[in-house]
C-alpha positions as CSV (number, residue, x, y, z in Angstrom):
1,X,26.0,2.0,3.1
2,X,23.6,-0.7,2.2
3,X,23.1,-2.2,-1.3
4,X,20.3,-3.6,-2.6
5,X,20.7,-6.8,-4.4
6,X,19.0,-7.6,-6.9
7,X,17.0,-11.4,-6.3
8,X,18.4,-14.5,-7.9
9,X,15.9,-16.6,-10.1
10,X,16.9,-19.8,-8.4
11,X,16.1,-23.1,-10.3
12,X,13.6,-23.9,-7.4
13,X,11.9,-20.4,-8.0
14,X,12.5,-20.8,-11.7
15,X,10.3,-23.9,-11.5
16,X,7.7,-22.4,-9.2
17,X,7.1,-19.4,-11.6
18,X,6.7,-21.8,-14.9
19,X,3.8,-23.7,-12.9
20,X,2.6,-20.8,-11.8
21,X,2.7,-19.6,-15.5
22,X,1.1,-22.3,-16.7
23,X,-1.9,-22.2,-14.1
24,X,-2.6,-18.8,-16.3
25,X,-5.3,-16.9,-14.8
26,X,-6.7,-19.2,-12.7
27,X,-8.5,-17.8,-9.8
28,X,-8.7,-19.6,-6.2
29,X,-12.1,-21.1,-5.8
30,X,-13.4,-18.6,-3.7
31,X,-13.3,-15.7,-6.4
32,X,-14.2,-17.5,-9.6
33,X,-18.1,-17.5,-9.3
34,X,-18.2,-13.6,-9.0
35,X,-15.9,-12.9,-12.1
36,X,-17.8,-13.4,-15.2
37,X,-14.9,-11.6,-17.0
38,X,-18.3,-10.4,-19.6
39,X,-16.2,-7.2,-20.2
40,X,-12.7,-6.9,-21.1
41,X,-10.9,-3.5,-20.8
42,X,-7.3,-3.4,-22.5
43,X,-4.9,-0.8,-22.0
44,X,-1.3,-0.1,-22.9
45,X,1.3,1.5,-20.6
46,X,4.7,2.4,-21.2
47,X,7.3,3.0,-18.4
48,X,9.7,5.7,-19.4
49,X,11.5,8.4,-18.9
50,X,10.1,12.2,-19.0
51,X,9.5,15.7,-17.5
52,X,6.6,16.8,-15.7
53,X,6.3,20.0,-13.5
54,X,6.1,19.1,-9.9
55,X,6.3,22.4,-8.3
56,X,4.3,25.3,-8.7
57,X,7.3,27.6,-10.5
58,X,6.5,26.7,-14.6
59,X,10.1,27.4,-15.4
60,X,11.1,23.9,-13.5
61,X,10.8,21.0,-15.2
62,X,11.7,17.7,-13.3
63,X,13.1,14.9,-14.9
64,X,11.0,11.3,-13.9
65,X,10.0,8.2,-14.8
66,X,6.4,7.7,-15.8
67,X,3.5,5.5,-17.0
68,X,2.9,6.7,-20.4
69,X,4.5,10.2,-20.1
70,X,2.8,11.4,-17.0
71,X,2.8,11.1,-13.0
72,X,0.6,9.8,-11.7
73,X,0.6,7.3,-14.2
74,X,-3.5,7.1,-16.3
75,X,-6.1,6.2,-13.5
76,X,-7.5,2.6,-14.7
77,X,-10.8,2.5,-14.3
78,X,-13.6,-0.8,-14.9
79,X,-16.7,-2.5,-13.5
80,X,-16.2,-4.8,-10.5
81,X,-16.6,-8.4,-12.1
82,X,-14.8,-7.3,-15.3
83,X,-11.5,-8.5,-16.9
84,X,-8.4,-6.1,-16.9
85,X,-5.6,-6.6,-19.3
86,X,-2.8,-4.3,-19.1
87,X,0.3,-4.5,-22.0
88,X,3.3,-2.6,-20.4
89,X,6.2,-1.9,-22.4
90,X,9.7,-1.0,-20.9
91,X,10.7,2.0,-22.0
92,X,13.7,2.2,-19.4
93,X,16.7,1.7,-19.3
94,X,17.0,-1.4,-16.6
95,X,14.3,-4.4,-15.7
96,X,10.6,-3.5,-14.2
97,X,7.0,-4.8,-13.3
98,X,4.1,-4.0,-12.0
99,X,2.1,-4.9,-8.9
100,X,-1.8,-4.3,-8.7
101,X,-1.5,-3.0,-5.3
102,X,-4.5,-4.8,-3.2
103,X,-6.0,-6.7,-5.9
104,X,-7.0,-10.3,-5.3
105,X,-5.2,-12.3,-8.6
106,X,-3.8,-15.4,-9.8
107,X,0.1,-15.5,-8.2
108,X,1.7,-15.2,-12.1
109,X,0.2,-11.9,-12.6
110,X,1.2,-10.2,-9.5
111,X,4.1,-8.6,-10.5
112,X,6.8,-9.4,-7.9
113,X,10.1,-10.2,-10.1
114,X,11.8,-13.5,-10.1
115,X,9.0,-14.5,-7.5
116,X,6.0,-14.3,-10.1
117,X,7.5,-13.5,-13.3
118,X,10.6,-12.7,-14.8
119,X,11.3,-9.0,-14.7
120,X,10.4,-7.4,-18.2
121,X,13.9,-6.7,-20.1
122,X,14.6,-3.5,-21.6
123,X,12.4,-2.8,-24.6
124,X,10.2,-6.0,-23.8
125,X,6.7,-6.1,-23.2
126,X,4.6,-8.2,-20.7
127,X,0.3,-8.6,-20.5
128,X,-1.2,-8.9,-17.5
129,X,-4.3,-10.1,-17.2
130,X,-6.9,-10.5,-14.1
131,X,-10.6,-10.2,-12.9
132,X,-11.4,-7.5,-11.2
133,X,-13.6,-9.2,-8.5
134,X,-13.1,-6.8,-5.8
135,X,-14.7,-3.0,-5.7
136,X,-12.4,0.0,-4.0
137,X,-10.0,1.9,-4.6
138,X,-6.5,0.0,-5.6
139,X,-3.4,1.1,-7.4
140,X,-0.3,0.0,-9.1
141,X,3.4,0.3,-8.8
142,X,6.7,-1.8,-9.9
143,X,8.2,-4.1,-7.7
144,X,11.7,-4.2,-9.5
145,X,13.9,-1.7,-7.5
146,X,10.8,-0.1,-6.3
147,X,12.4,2.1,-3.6
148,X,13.9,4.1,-7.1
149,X,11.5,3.3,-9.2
150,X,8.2,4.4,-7.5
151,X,10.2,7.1,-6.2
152,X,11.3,8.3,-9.5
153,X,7.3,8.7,-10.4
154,X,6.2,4.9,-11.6
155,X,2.6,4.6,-10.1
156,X,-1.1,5.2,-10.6
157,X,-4.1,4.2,-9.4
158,X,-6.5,1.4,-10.5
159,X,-10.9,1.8,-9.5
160,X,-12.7,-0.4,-9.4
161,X,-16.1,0.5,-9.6
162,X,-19.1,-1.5,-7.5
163,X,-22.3,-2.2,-9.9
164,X,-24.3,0.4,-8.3
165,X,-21.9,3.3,-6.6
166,X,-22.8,5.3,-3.5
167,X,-24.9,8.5,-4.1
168,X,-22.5,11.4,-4.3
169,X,-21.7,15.1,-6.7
170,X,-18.3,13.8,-7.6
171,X,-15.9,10.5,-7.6
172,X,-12.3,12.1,-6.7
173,X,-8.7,10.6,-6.6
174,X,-5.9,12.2,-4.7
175,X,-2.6,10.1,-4.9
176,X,-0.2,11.7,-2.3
177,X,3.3,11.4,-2.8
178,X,6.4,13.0,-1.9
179,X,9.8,14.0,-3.5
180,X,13.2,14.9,-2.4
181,X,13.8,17.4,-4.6
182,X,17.1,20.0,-5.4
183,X,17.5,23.5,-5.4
184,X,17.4,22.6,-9.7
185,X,14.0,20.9,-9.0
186,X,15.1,17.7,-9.8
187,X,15.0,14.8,-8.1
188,X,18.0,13.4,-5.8
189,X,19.9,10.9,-6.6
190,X,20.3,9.3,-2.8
191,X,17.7,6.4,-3.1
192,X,20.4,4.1,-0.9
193,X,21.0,6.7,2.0
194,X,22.5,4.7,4.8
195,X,20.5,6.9,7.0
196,X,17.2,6.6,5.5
197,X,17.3,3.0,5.4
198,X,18.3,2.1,8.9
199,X,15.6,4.9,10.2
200,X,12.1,6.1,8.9
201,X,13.0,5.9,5.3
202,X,13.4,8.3,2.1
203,X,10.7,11.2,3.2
204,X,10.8,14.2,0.7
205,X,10.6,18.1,1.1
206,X,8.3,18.2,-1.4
207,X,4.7,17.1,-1.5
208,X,2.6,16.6,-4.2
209,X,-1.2,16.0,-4.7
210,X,-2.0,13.7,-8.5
211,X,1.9,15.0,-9.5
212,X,1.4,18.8,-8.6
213,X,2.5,20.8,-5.7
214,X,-1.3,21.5,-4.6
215,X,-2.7,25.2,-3.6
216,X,-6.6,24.9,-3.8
217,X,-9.1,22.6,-4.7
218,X,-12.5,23.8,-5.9
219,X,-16.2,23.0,-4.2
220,X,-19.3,24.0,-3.8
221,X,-21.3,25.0,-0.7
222,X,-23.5,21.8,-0.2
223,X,-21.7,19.1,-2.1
224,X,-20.9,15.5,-1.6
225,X,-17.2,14.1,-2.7
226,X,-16.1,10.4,-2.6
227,X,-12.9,11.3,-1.6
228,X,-10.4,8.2,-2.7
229,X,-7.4,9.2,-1.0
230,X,-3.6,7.0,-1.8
231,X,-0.3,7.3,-0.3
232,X,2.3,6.7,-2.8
233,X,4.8,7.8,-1.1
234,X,8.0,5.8,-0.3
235,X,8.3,6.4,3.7
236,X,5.9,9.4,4.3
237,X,3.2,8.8,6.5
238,X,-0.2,11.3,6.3
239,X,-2.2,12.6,8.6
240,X,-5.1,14.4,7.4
241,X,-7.0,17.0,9.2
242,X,-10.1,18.0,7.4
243,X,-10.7,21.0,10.6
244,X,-14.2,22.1,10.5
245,X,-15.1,19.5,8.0
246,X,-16.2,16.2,9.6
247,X,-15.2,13.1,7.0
248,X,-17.1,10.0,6.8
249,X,-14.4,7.2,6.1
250,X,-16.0,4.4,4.0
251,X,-13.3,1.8,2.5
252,X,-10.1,1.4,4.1
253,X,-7.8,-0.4,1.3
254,X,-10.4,-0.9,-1.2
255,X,-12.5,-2.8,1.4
256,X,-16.0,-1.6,2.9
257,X,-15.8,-0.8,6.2
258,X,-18.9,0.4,8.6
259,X,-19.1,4.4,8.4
260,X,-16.9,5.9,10.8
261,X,-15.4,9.2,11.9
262,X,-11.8,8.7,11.5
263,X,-9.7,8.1,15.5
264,X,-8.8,11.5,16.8
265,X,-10.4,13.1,13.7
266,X,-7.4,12.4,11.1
267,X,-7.2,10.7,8.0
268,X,-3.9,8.0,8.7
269,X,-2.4,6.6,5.7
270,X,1.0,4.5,6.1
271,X,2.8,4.4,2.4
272,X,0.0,2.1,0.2
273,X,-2.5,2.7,2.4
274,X,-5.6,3.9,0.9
275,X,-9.3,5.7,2.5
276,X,-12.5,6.9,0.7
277,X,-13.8,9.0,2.8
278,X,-16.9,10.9,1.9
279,X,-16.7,14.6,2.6
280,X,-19.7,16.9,2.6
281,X,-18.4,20.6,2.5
282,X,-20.1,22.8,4.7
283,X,-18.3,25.7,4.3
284,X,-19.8,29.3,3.7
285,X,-20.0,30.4,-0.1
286,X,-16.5,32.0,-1.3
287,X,-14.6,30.7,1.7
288,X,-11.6,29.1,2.5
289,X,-10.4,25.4,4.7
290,X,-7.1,24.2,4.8
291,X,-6.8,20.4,5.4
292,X,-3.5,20.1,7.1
293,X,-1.1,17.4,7.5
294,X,-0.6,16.9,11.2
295,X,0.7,13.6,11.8
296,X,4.6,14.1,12.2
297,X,4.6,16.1,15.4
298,X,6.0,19.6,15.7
299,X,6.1,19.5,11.6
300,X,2.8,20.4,10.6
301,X,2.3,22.0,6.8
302,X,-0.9,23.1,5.1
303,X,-1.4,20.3,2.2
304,X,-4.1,22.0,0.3
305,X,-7.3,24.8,0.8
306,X,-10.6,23.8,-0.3
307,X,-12.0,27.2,-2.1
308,X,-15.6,27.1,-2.3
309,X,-17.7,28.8,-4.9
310,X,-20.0,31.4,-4.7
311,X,-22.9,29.3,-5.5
312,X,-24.6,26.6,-3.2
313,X,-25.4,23.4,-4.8
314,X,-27.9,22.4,-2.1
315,X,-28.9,23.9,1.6
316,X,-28.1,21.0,3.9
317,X,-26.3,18.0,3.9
318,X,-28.1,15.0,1.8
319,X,-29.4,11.9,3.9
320,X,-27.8,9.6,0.9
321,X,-26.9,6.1,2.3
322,X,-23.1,6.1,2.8
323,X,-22.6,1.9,3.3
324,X,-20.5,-0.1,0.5
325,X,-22.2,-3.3,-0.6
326,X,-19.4,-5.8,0.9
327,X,-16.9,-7.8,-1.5
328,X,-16.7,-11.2,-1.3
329,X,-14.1,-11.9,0.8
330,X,-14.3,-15.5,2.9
331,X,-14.2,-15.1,6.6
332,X,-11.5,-16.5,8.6
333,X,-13.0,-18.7,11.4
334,X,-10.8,-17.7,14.3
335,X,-11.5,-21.1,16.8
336,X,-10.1,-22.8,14.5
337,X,-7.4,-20.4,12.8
338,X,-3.4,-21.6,13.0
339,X,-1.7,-19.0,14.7
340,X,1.5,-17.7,13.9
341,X,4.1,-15.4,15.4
342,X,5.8,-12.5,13.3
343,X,8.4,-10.3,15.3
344,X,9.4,-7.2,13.0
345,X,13.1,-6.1,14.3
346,X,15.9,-4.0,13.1
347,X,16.6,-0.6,11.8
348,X,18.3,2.1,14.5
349,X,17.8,1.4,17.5
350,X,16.2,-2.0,17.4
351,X,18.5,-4.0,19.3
352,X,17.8,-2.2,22.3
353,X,13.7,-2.1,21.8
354,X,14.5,-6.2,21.4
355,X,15.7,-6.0,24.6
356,X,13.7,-4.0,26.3
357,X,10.1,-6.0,24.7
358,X,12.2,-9.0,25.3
359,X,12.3,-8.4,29.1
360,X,8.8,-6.8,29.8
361,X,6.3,-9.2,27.6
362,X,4.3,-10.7,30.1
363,X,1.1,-12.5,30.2
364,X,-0.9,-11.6,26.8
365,X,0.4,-14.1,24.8
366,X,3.3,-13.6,24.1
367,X,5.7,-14.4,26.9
368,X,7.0,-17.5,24.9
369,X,8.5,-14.5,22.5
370,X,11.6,-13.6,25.0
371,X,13.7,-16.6,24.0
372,X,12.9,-16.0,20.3
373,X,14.0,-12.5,20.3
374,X,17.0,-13.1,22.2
375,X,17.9,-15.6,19.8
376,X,17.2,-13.2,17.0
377,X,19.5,-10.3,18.4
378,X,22.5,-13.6,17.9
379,X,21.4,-14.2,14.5
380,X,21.7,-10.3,12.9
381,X,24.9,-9.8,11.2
382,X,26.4,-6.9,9.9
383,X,25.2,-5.0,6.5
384,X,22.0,-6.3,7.5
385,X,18.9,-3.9,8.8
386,X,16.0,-5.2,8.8
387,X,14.4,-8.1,9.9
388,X,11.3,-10.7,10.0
389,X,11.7,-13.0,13.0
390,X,15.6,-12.4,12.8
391,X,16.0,-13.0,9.4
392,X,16.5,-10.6,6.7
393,X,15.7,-11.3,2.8
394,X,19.0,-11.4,0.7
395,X,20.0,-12.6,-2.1
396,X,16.6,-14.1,-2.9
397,X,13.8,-14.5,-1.1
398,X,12.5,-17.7,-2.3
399,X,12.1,-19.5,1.1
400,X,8.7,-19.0,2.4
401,X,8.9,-18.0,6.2
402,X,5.5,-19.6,6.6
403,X,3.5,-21.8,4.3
404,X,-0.3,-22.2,5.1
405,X,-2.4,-24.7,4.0
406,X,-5.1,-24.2,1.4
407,X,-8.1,-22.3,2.5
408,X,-7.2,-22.8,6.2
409,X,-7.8,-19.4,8.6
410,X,-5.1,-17.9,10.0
411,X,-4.3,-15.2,12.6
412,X,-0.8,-13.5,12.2
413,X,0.3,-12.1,15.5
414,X,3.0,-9.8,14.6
415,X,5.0,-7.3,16.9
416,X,6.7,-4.1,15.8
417,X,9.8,-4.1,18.2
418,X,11.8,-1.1,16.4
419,X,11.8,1.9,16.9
420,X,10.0,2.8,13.6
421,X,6.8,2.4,12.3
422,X,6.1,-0.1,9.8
423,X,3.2,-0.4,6.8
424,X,3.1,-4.1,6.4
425,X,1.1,-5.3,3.0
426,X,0.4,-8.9,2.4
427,X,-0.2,-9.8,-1.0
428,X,-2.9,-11.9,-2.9
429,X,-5.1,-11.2,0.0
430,X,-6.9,-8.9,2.6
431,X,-6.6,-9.3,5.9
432,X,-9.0,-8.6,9.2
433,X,-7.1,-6.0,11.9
434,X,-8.6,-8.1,15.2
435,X,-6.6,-7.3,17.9
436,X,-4.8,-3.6,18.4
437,X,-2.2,-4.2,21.8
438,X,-4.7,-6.9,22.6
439,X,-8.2,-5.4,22.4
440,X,-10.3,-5.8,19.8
441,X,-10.7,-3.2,16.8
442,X,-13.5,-1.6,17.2
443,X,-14.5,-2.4,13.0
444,X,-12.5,-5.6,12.7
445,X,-11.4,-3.5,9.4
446,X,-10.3,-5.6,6.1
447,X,-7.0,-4.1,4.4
448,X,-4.1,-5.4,3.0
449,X,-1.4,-3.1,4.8
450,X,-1.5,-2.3,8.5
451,X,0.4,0.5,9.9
452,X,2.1,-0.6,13.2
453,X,3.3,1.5,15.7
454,X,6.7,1.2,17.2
455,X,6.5,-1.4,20.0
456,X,3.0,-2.4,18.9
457,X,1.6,-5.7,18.7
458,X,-1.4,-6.2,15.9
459,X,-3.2,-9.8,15.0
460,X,-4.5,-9.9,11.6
461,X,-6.7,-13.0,10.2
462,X,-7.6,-14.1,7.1
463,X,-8.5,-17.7,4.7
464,X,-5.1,-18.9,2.4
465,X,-7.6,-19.3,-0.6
466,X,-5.2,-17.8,-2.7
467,X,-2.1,-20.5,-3.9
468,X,0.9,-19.0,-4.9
469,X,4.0,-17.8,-2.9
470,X,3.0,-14.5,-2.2
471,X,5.3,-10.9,-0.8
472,X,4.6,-10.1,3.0
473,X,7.1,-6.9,3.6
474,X,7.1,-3.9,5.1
475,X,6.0,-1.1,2.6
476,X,8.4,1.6,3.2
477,X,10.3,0.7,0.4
478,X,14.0,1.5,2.0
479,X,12.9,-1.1,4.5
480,X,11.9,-3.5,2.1
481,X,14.8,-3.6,0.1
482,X,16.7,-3.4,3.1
483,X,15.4,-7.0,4.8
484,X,11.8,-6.5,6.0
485,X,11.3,-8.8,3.1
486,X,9.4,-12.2,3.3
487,X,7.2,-14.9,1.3
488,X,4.2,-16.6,2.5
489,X,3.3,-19.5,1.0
490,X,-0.5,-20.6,0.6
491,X,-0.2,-24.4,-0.6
């Protein structure tokens, strides 16, 4: 069975994270002129222990770990351009952070332990501080053990809100999550499964919708939702089928994206992955929709009905503009990006998809990768699962696997050869999906996690205008703490 190690605060990392501490709350040069920080929002949250109802029997009580009692943790909401600081006590028993899932930030506030910051002790309290120079829809998490601690209930979400929001009746969060739960309704204790780790990850029985098992949520005949939809989930992977109901997605990751019907009409969100999707609902008065999760073949469930009212808010659908004003993001400039290769491997299975890419790439681009992944299959020893270019992160993981140079584009080229699929998140940055199996995305989306498909090859590009040493992993968090674990370093 595998063990997660805890990382080592090596005296190298040790002196990394005291400059990075002193640089304070410095901002690369490409975000400073758009956060003014005028306004200052400060909030407190304590992780502890606590009991929440998850399922729909009130009798059951299920013992988790929350942000200030509840799960999800308070949603966090400010201004885009205004400052965030967040006090967070530990009220556990062992070390924690947090990470501001997607948010743009100096390095020593990002959350990742002896990477960024020293975890905080027991009892101990730590400030974070940023701009918020990014609108969308973001959310935050520990990164200390967070394969147990996210799964045990230790997340929320973070909005932030652009100057002059889209037209729309109402501004709704759904953080998805799931929980392996017992016949006692409480949750298992198997966070290291053997099995989970070396396959698809920890995916629960139980799914939950803002910490509840969901049966309807109410609308009105002729209303308009900004639908900000979050996977919290550890290794689940949604699917969302709206049916008769035709949503308009917006933002992928907190990042604008041209209005779009979603590919084969459902709503995909790899764990951390987040959509707004604006949904007009068209139903008749006093009816009934089911949106139903469909994307794990053969094991479709109802998630939730939408139950509309008797009354109509309006007679047809409004003609309200649905395009987000763009964040400022620089653009890589891919003539003269550095390329890089990134082979994910590992995990059930993976030695033979290694072999079998390893023989059949051909002329795209990435022929030179047969050598590399035979040499990769010699390098794997036992204990370890998973893999970035044949090496997995144990120990610490204070070696960069690639350092870029400041504000230089790049273009990551990264193939999936397991047998699993694979959220990847970068942090301190967002990332342009180019290239799908070497054709061009049809919206050259930003986000900061990209779900790949077993066997698939995605480029991603983006500017290093962020310094720091910064988490690239994959964000099924048994895979993470497993060895799909790296750093990239933006110098």
């Amino acid at each position: 069975m595998p063990r997660f190690r805890n990382q080592v605060l090596s005296r190298r990392a040790f002196l990394a994270y005291a400059s990075a501490s002193a640089a304070g709350l410095t901002l690369p040069r490409s975000l400073s002129q758009v956060a003014h920080a005028a306004d200052i929002k400060e909030v407190r949250l304590r992780a502890a222990p606590g009991l929440t109802q998850l399922v729909s029997d009130p009798s059951s009580q299920t013992p988790i770990w929350g942000y200030n009692g509840l799960v999800p943790g308070p949603e966090l909401r400010v201004r885009q351009g205004a400052r965030l600081r967040v006090i967070v006590e530990n009220g556990l028993d062992e070390e924690t952070t947090v990470h501001w899932h997607g948010i743009r930030l100096p390095n020593a506030m990002d959350g990742v332990p002896y990477l960024t910051q020293r975890p905080i002790g027991v009892g101990e309290n730590f400030a974070y501080e940023f701009d918020a120079v990014d609108a969308g829809t973001f959310w935050y998490h520990p990164h200390q053990r967070s394969f147990e601690q996210v799964g045990r209930g230790l997340y929320g979400s973070l909005i932030v809100e652009e100057p002059k929001p889209i037209q729309t009746d109402r501004d709704v969060t759904w953080m998805l999550d799931d929980w392996r739960l017992t016949n006692s309704a409480a949750i298992s204790d198997d966070f290291s499964n053997g099995h989970d780790v070396s396959h698809n990850g920890r995916v629960g029985n139980t799914v939950t919708i803002n910490g509840h098992v969901p049966d309807t949520f109410a609308v009105q005949p002729g209303e308009r939702i900004r639908l900000r939809l979050v996977n919290a989930a550890n290794a689940r992977i949604f699917g969302l089928d709206f049916q008769d109901h035709e949503p308009v997605v917006i933002a992928l990751d907190g990042q604008p994206v041209t209005p779009h019907a979603p590919d084969g009409g459902l709503v995909v969100l790899g764990p951390a992955m987040r959509a707004d999707v604006v949904l007009d609902m068209v139903g008749k008065p006093g009816g009934r929709t089911s949106v139903i999760d469909r994307f794990y073949q053969e094991l479709e469930y109802r998630l939730i009905n939408l139950a509309y009212g008797s009354t109509p808010l309006r007679d047809r659908v409004p003609d309200w503009p649905l395009a987000l004003p763009a964040n400022p993001l620089p653009e890589p400039d891919l003539r003269t990006a550095r390329r890089h290769e990134v082979v994910f491997n590992g995990g059930m299975m993976g030695g033979m998809v290694m072999a079998e890419m390893g023989g059949s790439m051909g002329s795209d681009g990435s022929s030179g990768m047969m050598g590399g992944m035979s040499s990769m299959m010699g390098m794997m020893r036992p204990g370890n699962v998973w893999f970035i270019n044949g090496v997995a992160a144990e120990g610490h993981i204070m070696d960069p696997i690639l350092t870029l140079e400041r504000d230089q584009s790049c273009v990551l080229a990264m193939t999936n050869a397991t047998a699993w699929h694979h959220p990847i998140h970068l942090h301190g940055h967002s990332f342009r999906v180019v290239s799908r199996n070497g054709q061009p995305t049809t919206h050259r989306e930003w986000q900061d996690t990209v779900l790949m498909a077993p066997r698939e090859r995605v480029e991603i590009a983006f500017v290093a205008d962020n310094p720091g040493d910064w988490m690239f992993h994959c964000h099924i968090l048994e895979h993470q703490a497993a060895g799909m674990t790296g750093v990239i370093r933006a110098a």
